[in-house]
C-alpha positions as CSV (number, residue, x, y, z in Angstrom):
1,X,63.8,162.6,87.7
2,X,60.4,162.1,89.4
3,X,60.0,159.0,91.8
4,X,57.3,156.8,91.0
5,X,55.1,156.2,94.2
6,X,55.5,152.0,95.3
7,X,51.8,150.2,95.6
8,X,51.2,148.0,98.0
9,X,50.9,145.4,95.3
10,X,54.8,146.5,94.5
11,X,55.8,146.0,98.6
12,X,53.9,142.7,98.5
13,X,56.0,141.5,95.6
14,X,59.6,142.5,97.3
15,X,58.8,141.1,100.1
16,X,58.0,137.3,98.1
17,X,61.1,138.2,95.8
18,X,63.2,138.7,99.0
19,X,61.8,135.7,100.9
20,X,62.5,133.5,97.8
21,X,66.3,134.4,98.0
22,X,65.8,136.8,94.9
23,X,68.9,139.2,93.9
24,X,68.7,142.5,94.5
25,X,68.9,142.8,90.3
26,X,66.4,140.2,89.8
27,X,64.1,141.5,91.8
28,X,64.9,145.3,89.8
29,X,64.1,143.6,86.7
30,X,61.0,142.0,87.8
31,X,59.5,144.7,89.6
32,X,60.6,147.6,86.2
33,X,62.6,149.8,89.3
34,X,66.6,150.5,89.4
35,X,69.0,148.5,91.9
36,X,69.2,151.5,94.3
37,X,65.2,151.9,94.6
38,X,65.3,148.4,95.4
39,X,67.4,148.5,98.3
40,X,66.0,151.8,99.3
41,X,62.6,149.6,99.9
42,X,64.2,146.7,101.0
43,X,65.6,148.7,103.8
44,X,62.6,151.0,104.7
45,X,60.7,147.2,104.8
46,X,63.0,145.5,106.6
47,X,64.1,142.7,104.2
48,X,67.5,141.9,102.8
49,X,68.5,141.2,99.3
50,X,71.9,139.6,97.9
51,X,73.4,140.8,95.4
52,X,75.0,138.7,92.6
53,X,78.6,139.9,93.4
54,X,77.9,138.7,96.9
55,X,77.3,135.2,95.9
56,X,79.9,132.6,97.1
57,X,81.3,129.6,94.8
């Protein structure tokens, strides 16, 4: 399966999901990408997404 190129628009948004304290899954859902390509941009970006297994009660 081909890769679909990220726009600048699509870094921008990571970086405001991942500065908000978005999940790594909310931010997949918002930005129409898997989990993995997520944190595959996150990383190559420098941010850091939780996940929702990750959250603490």
């Amino acid at each position: 399966m081909a890769r679909k190129p990220w726009s600048f628009k699509e870094d921008r948004r990571l970086m405001e999901l991942a500065k908000s304290s978005a999940s790594l899954e909310e931010a997949a859902k918002q930005l129409g990408r898997s989990p993995d390509a997520i944190k595959r941009m996150a990383l190559r970006l420098g941010l850091s997404l939780k996940t929702k297994a990750s959250k603490k009660a």
